[in-house]
N, C-alpha and C positions, 0 to 999 in steps of 0.2 A: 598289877593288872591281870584278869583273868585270862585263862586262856580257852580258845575259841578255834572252834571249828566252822563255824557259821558263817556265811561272808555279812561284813557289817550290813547291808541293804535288808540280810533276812531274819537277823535279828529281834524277837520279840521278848515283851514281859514271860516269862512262865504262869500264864493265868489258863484257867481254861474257860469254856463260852458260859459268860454267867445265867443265859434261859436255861439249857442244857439240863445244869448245874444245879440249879432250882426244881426243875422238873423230875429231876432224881430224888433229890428230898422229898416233892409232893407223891413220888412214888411209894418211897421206905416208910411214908406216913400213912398211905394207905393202907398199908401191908402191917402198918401196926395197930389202927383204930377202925378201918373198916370204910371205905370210898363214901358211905352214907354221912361221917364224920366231917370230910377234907373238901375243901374247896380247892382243886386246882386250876387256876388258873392263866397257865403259863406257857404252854406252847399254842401257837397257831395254828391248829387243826382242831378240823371239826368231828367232835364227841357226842355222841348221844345221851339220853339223860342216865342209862346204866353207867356212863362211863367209859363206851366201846369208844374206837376209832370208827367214825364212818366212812364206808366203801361201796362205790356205787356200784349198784347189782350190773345194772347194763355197761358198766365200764370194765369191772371183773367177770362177767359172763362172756365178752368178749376176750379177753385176754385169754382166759380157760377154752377158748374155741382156737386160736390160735395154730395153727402149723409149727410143731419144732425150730423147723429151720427158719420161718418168720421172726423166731424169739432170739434164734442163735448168732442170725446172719450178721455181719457189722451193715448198717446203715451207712448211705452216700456223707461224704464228709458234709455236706451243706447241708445233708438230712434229704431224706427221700422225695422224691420230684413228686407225688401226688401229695405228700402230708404241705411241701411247701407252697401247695397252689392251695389247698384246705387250708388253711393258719388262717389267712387273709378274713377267708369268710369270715371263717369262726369269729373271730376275734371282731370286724369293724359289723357285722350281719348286712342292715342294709342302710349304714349311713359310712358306706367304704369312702375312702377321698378319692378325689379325680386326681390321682396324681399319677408317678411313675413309683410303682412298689415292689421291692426287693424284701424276700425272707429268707432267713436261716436258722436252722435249727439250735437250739444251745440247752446246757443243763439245767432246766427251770428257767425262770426269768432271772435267776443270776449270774445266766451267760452271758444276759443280752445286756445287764450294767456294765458285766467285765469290759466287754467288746466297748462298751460304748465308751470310758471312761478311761478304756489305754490307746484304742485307735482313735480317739477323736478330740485329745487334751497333749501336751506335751511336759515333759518330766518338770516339777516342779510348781505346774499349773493348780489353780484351786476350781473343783466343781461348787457347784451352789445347791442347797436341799435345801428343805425346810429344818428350823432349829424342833420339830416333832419328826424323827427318821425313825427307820429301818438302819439298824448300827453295821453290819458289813457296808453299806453306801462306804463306809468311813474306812472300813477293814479292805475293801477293794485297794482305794484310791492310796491308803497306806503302801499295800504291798508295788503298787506300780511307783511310784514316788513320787503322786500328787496330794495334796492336801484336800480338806474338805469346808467351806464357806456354807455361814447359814444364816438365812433371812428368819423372819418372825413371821409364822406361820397364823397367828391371831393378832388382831389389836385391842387396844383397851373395850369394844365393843363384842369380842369375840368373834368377826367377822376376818375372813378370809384378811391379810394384811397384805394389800395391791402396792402401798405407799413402802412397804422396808423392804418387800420383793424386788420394785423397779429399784430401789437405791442401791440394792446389792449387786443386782444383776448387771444397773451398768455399770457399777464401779469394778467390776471382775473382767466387764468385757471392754473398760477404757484403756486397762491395763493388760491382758494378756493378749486382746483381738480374738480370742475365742473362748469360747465356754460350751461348757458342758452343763444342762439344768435339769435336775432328777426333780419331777414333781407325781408324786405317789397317787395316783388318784384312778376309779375314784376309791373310795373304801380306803382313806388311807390310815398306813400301818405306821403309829399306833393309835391317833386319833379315833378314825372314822368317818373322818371328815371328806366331802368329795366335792370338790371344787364345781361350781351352780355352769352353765353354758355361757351365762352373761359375765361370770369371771374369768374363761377361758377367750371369752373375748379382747378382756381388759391385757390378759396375758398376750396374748397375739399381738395385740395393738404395741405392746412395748418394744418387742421382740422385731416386729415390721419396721417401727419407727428408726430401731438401730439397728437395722437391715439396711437400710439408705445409704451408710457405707462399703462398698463393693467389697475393703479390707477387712471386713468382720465377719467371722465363722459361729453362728448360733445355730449348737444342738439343743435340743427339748428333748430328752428320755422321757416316756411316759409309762411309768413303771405301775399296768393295771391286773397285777399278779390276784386283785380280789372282783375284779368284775362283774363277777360270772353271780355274785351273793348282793348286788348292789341296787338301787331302786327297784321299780315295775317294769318286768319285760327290757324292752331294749332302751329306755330311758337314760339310762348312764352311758350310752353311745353314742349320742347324738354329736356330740362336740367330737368324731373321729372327723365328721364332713368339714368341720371349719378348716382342717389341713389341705384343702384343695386349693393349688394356687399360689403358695407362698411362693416367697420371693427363693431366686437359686440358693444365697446362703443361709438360709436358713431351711437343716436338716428334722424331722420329727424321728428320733427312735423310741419305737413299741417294745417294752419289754415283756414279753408274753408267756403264760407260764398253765401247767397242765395240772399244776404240785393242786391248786383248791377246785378250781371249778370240776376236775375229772377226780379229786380224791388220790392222786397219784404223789403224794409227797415223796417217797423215796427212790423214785424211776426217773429222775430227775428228767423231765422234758419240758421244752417251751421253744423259744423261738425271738430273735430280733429282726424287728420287721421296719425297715427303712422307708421313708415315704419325701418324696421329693419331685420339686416340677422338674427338676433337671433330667433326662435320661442320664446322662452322663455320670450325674452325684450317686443315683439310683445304684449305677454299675459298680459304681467306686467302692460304694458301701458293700455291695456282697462279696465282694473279690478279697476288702480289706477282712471282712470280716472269717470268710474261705479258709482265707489265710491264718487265721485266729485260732478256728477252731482245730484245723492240722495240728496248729503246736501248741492247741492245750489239751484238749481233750482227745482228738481226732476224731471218734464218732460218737453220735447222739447215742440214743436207746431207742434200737428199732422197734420195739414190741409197742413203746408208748406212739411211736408215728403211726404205728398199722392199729391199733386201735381209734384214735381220732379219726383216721381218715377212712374206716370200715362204717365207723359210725353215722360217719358226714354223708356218706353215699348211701346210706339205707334209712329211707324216710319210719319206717317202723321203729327200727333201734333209735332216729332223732326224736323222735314222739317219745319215746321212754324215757332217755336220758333227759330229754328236759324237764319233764314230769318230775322226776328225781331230783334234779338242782331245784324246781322251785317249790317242792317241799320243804326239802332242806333248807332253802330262802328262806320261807316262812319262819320257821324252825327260831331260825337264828333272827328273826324281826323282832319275833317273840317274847326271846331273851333280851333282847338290847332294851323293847320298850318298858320290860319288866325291870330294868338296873337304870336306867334313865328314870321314869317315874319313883321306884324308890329312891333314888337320890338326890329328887326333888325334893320327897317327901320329910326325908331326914336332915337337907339343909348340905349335902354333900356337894360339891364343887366339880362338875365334870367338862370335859370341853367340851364343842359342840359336837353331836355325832350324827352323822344321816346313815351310813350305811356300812358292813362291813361285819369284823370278824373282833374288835380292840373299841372297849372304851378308855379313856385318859384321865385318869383325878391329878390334876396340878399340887403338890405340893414343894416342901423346902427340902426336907432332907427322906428323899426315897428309899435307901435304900434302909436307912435306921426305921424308917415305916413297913417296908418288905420283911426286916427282920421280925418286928415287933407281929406283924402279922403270921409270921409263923408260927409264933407261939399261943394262936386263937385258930392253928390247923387250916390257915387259907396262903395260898402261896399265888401271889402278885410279884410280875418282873418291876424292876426298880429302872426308872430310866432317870437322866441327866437332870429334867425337869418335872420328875412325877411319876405315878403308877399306871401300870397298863393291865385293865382286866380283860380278858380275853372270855369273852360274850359264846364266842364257838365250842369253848370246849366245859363251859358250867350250866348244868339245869336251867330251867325259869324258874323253879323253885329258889333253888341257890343264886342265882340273878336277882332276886327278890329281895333276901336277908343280906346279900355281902355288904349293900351300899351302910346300913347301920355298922355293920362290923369296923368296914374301913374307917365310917366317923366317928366311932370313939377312940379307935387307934389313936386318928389325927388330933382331936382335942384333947387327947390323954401328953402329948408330943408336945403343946402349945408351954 
């Protein structure tokens, strides 16, 4: 038996992060044929058509205006008392819920999973995702020593799947009396897909319906880290108002995040923002969560709080920055419609997509497809059930050609 210094709970394979990983190599290929050659597209940020990382002027002109000691200072452990009255806006605008709402700060929105998936599950417990995630969901719930359950995110129709949703959901909550439900929306990551107001209804209804037991504890995480890139104007908002009024056990947490709509990917800031008819649950949530971030993190990244919240108070710098996202919006419409159309056009198979930064080609074996694409100088991440082309960080140009690329890969495979 080997010997180990690890204690058994923190034990992992020796792998390292396969996007990462890939986006290394779409690197070293750049650097060997020339960015005009390489299609990469593998990480989740948004690129311009030279291939830069986009950064928003009025997000960085701010930061660069900054006070030293604003940048240096540690932030309040729950994050700074004007960013956590600003969040709220930002995040619901003007369809906020009538409820009792608590926020705190945390690193990206994958504070606000952490929090929600160790304080609100017990060792052992399984959360519910869709079987199309975002892979830490799974890397989280690992490290804490709960498991991950996954419903079918389409049915034979392509349609939103309401029928293996409700089966999972309450088989998880007849058996544990509580649950944790990550639903990625909208823009979800890796689909694109963003769940319509009449299917946030259908979700509701199930959720109320097994609410009528007082012994049943249902959280809803709404992990909308791509929002900010998502239909016209404040349309992908509208389903925050349905949260008004739920029953006491059932909690909504916002996983909210600064990493795309501000261009902030490595300043790690966001926020979980709790929403509850209870005053009481409200409380319960910030204190738990208080608590959380002391022993993980301890303080946000003040510079990323003081810039949202300089922003939010100056109707000139709001005017700019949104101007800038929904360029960018466009931007990236552009591309999607230009990889959707061609993948009509060539017979290519993609899931449904409305909105977002990731289209999905379903295949059988991903990753032997991810490989085989490498060697045609295009680097697509390989997921469990298929490939994910990432729309934000490739041309329309290149959006245009990849979808023939990836169909002869695939029938080359058959």
């Amino acid at each position: 038996m080997a010997f180990n210094m690890v204690a058994g709970h923190a034990r992992w394979p020796k792998v390292n992060d396969a996007i990462f990983g890939l986006a290394a190599k779409a690197k070293e290929a750049v650097e060997k044929y020339g960015k005009e050659n390489v299609i990469d597209s593998t990480l989740g940020a948004l690129v311009d058509d030279n291939g830069d990382l986009i950064c928003l002027n009025t997000v960085y002109q701010e930061l660069k205006s900054l006070p030293n000691a604003a940048i240096a200072a540690y932030a309040q452990v729950a994050g700074q008392p004007d960013f956590l009255e600003t969040v709220p806006q930002i995040c619901f605008g003007k369809y906020r819920p009538d409820a009792y709402i608590r926020a705190v700060a945390t690193p990206g929105g994958t504070g606000s999973v952490r929090h929600a998936i160790y304080n609100y599950t017990e060792p052992g417990d399984s959360i519910l995702i869709s079987d199309w995630f975002w892979s830490p969901y799974v890397t989280i719930s690992e490290e804490y020593g709960r498991k991950a359950t996954t419903f079918e995110l389409f049915n034979d129709k392509n349609e939103f799947n309401l029928a293996s949703f409700k089966e999972k959901f309450e088989e998880l909550l007849n058996r544990q009396k509580r649950l944790v439900t990550i639903l990625n929306t909208p823009a979800n990551n890796p689909t694109g897909y963003s769940l319509s107001d009449e299917e946030w209804d259908e979700v509701l209804n199930i959720a109320k319906e097994n609410a009528e037991d007082p012994e049943k504890r249902i959280i809803i995480v709404v992990d909308c880290a791509y929002i900010d890139y998502a239909g016209i104007g404040d349309e992908r908002r509208k389903f925050f108002a349905k949260f008004s009024g739920l029953p006491k056990n059932i909690l909504i947490i916002v996983a909210f995040s600064m990493s795309k709509g501000y261009t902030m990917y490595g300043m790690r800031s966001g926020a979980a923002i709790g929403i509850s008819s209870d005053e009481e649950i409200a409380e319960e949530f910030f204190y738990s969560c208080l608590h959380s971030n002391r022993a993980n993190w301890s303080n946000g990244t003040r510079a990323a709080m003081e810039i949202m919240t300089r922003i939010a108070k100056d109707p000139e710098k709001t005017k700019a920055y949104e101007a800038e996202v929904n360029e960018t919006k466009m931007m990236l419409r552009r591309r999607a419609d230009a990889f959707v159309k061609a993948a009509q056009e060539v017979g290519l198979e993609i899931l449904p997509y409305r909105d977002g930064f990731f289209v999905s080609i379903p295949c059988k074996d991903a990753k032997k497809a991810s490989d085989e694409l490498i060697k045609e100088n295009m680097f697509v991440v390989a997921l469990k059930k298929g490939l994910r082309f990432a729309v934000c960080g490739v041309s329309e140009e290149k959006c245009r050609i990849a979808p023939a690329i990836i169909k002869s890969v695939l029938d080359r495979m058959e």
